[in-house]
N, C-alpha and C positions, 0 to 999 in steps of 0.2 A: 504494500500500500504506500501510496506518495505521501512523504513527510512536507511535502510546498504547500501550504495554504494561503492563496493571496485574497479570500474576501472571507470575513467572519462579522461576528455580533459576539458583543459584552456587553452583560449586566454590572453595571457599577452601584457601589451601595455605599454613602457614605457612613461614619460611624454614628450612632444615635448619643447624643450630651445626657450630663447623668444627671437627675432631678435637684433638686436643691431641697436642705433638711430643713424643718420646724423643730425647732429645739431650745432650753431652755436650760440655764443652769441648774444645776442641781447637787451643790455641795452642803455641808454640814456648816450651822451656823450663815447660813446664807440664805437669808427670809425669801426673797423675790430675786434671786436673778436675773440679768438678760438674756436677750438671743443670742444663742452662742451654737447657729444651723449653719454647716461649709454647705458650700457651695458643687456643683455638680461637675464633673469633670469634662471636658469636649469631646469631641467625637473625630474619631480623624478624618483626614480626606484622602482623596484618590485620585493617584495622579498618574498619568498616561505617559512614559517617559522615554524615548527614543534610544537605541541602544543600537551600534553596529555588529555584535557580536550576536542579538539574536535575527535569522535568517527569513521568518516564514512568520505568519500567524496560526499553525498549526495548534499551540500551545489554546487555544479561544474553541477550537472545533468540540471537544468533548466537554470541555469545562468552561461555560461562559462567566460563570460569576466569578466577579471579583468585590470582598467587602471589606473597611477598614475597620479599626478598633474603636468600640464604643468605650465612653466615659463612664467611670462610676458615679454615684449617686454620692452627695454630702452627707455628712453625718453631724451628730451633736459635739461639744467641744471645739468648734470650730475648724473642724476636720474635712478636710476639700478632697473631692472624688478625683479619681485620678486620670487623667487625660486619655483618651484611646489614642493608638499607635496609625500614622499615617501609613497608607500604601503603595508603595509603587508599583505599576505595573509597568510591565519592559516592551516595547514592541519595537520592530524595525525600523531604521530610519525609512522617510519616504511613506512611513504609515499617513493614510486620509481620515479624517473623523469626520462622521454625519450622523444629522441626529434622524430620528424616527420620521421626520419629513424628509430627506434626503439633499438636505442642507450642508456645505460643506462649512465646520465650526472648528476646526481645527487640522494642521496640515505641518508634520512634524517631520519634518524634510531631513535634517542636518542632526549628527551624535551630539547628546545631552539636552534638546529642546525637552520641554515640560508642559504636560496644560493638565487643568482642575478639571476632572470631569465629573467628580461627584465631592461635593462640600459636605464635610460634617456637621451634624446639629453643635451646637452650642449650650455649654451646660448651662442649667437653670440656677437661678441665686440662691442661698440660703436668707431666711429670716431675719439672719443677722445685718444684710444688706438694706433692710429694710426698716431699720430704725431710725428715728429723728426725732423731734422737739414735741411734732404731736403725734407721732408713733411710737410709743415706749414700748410696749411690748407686741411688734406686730405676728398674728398667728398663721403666717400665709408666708411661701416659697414661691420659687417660680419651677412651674414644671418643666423636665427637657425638653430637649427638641430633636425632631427626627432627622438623619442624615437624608441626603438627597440620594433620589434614586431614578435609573434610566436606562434603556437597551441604545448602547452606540452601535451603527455599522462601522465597520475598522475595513478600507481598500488598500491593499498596498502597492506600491508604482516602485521596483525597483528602482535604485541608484547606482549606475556604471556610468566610467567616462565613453563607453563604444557599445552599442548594439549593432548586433548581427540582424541585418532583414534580407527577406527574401523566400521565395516560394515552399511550399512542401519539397522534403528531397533533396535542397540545393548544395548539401554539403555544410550547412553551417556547425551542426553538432562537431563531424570530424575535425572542421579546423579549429574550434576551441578545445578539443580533445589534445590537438598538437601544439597548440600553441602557448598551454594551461594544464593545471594539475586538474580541471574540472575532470569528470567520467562522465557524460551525458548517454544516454540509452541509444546506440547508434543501426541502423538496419535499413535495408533498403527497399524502404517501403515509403512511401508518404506518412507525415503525419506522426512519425516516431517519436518526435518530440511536444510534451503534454502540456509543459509545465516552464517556464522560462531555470536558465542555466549559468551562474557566472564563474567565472575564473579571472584568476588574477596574474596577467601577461608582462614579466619583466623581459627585457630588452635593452641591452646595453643598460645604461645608465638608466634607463626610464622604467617604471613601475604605474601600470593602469588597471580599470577593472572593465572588461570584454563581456557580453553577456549574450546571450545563443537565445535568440526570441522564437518560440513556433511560430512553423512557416505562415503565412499570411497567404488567402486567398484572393481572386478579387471578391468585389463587396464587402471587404473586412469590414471596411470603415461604415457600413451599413450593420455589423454586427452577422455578418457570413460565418459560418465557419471560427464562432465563439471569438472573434477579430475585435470587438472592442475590448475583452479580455486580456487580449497579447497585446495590443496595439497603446494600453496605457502603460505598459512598462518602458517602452519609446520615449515617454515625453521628458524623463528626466534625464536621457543620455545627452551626452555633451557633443557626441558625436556619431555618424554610424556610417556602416560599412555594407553596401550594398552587394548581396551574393547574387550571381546571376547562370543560369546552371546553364555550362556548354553543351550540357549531353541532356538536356528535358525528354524529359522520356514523351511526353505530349507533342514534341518539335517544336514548341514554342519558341522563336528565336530572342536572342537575349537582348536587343531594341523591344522589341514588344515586352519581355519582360519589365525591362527597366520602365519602360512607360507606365506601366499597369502600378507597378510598386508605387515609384512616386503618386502616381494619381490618388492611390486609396492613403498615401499617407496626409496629403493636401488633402481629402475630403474628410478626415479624422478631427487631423489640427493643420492649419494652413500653416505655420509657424516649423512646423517637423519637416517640409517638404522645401522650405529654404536653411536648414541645416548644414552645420558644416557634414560632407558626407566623403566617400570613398566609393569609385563603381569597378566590383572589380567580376570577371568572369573566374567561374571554379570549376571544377572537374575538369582538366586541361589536360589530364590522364586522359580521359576519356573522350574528348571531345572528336567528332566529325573532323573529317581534312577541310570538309565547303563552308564549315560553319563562318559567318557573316562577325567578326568584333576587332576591334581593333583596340579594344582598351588592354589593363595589364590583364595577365592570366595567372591564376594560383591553382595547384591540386598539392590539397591537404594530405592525400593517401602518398606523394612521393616527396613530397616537401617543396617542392618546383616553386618560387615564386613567392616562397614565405618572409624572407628575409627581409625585401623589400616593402613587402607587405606590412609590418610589422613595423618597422623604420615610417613609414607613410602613417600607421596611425599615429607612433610617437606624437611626431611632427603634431598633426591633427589634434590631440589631446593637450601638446602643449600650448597650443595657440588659444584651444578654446577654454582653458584654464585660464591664462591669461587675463581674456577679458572678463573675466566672471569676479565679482568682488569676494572677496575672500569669507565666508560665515561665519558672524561671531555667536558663539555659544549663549542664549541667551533664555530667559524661564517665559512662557506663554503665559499669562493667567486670566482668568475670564473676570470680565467684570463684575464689582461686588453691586447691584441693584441699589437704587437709594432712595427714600424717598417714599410714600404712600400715593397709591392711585383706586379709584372708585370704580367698578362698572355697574352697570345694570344686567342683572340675571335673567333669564327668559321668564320665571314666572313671576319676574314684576320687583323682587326683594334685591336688596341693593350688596354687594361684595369690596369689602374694604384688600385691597392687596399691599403687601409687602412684608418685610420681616418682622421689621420692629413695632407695625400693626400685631402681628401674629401673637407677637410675644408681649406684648401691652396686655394682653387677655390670660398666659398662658401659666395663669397661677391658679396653686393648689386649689384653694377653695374659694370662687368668686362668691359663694353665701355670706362671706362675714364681710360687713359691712365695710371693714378699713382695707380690705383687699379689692373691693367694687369700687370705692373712691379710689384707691394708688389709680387702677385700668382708667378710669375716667378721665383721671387729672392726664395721665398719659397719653391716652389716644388726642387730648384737645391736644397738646403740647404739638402732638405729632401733625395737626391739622388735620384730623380725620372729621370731627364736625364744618371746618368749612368745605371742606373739600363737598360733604354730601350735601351739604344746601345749596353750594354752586351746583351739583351734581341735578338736583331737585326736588329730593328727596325731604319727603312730609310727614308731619305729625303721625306715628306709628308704621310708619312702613320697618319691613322685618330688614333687619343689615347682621350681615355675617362678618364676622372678625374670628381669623384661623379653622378651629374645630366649634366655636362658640355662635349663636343667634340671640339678638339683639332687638326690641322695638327701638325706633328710633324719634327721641324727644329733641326738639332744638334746644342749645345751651345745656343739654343732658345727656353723656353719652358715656355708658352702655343707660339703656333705658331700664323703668323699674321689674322688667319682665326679662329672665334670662332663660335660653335654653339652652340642651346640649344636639 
């Protein structure tokens, strides 16, 4: 079975924050204590991390989930839960992220790039955060909050400085077999090659990375012949080298060949098909005496033509190195949201969004009186009452904050009516 997997899905699960304690002194000779509830501990994140060492997204095919460590929960004494453990997970560089719309949100091209793909909850306060001048003893925590959670698509577009293109058959596997410590699956048949193939081609002084794309029919760029599949491994090469089979066993001549290639690579990405490129004819073993080309000739199977060959990518690789700005290593992070927004729900009841909406609500017991004042005072701070009166919203319409439902009073918010 093929260990290459170039399109997966992952479940990311942030870690869940650990509640916050209600708690109260409780020593000897010590009439009334204070709050002395820690606080809950965070929840880690998850973070999608670019790595050249690993090859394939194989590792996602059996096992999609990935979750981070959740926070514990505060305790009395003033005793703070203890943070859940962040996760990294490793994928290839040149890995695509998309989310469940097929949106591309992340694109981690270059060894050491970083993005957030699922945020841990945030622990909730203890009681003891919650005291002041007219809260001496408050009986309310904040509860945790949940890690984020989501199915990403993961596509991968290999990274080489040279791809190999060209028809079923043409010889590409044998010459990266001779020219690389790769071993690609070789026979003479079309179509042999499943799965894209790289090696790594030193040369004199010069060091690149080669890569053996399957062959490409026409209509790739139409998705022929699983052709948008092979044909985005193309877009990150720096350079390529077009194989054109002397001896087609179709008699396709190698003009028509080479027209047909570039065509389908211009109808993919216009951008591939003014690349810097290489055209060279192969099977030179094998070739007709009438055959019609006049460009250079290589056969991998006698070595005839390699040398040169080789020398010409250098060349190629150095130049288009060159112009490329050099990548500096740097962390991706997604933006933190800021901010409260209001919408209208379809059966009429109004939806407060954002975090620190969420968690204005997200205490213990909203029954006791000084825990419904703190949410109050908090959500107006926040502007969550002007928001909904700009909004338009009227004397008793139901407004949702987090897990929480609310009637909605002007100058009064949460209303005297709570649900869950």
């Amino acid at each position: 079975m093929s260990a290459f997997v170039d399109e997966a899905q992952v479940h990311v699960k942030g870690g869940d924050g650990g509640a916050g304690s209600v708690s109260f002194r409780r020593e000897a000779h010590v009439a009334k204590g204070g709050p002395d509830g820690g606080d809950g501990g965070d929840g880690g994140d998850v973070w999608l991390v670019s790595d050249r060492n690993v090859s394939s997204l194989y590792g996602f095919r059996d096992h999609p989930h990935r979750r981070a460590g959740s926070g514990t929960h505060g305790m009395g004494k003033a005793r703070h839960g203890r943070a859940g453990a962040d996760l990294e997970v490793s994928v290839p560089e040149g890995t695509v992220v998309r989310d469940a719309a097929g949106a591309v949100i992340a694109d981690l091209a270059t060894e050491g790039e970083r993005w957030l793909a699922a945020r841990g909850g945030q622990g909730g306060r203890g009681n003891a955060r919650f005291l002041s001048n007219r809260r001496r003893a408050p009986a309310f925590a904040e509860q945790a909050e949940m890690g984020e959670e989501r199915w990403l698509d993961l596509e991968l577009k290999l990274m080489a400085d040279v791809a190999l293109v060209g028809f079923p058959n043409a010889g590409k596997s044998t010459l990266i077999s001779r020219v690389s410590a790769a071993k690609p699956k070789i026979a003479d048949y079309p179509f042999t090659t499943l799965e894209p193939n790289l090696g790594v081609v030193r040369f004199d002084e010069h060091e690149f990375v080669l890569a053996d794309i399957p062959g490409l029919i026409e209509g790739a760029s139409e998705g022929r012949g699983l052709g948008h599949r092979f044909l985005r491994h193309i877009e990150r090469s720096r350079a390529l080298v077009v194989l054109l089979d002397l001896a087609a066993a179709d008699g396709r001549s190698p003009a028509a060949q080479e027209e047909i290639l570039i065509e389908e690579l211009r109808r993919y990405e216009p951008e591939l098909a003014a690349r810097p490129r290489l055209v060279v004819g192969s099977k030179a073993d094998a070739a007709a005496p009438d055959v019609v080309w006049d460009g250079d000739r290589v056969s991998a199977l006698t070595g005839d033509g390699l040398r040169p060959l080789l020398g010409a990518m250098a060349r190629l690789v150095d130049e288009a190195r060159a112009q490329l700005p050099r990548p500096a290593r740097f962390v991706v992070h997604r933006p933190e949201p800021a901010g409260v927004a209001v919408q209208r729900d379809t059966d009429g009841s109004w939806i407060v969004l954002g975090r620190a909406a969420a968690r204005a609500v997200a205490l213990s017991d909203l029954t006791i009186p000084e825990a419904l004042a703190y949410a109050q005072g908090r959500l107006k701070s926040l502007g969550v009452d002007r928001a909904l009166s700009r909004a338009g919203a009227r004397s008793g319409d139901r407004v949702r904050v987090g897990g929480f439902d609310f009637e909605y009073e002007p100058d009064e918010l949460p209303g005297s009516r709570i649900g869950t």
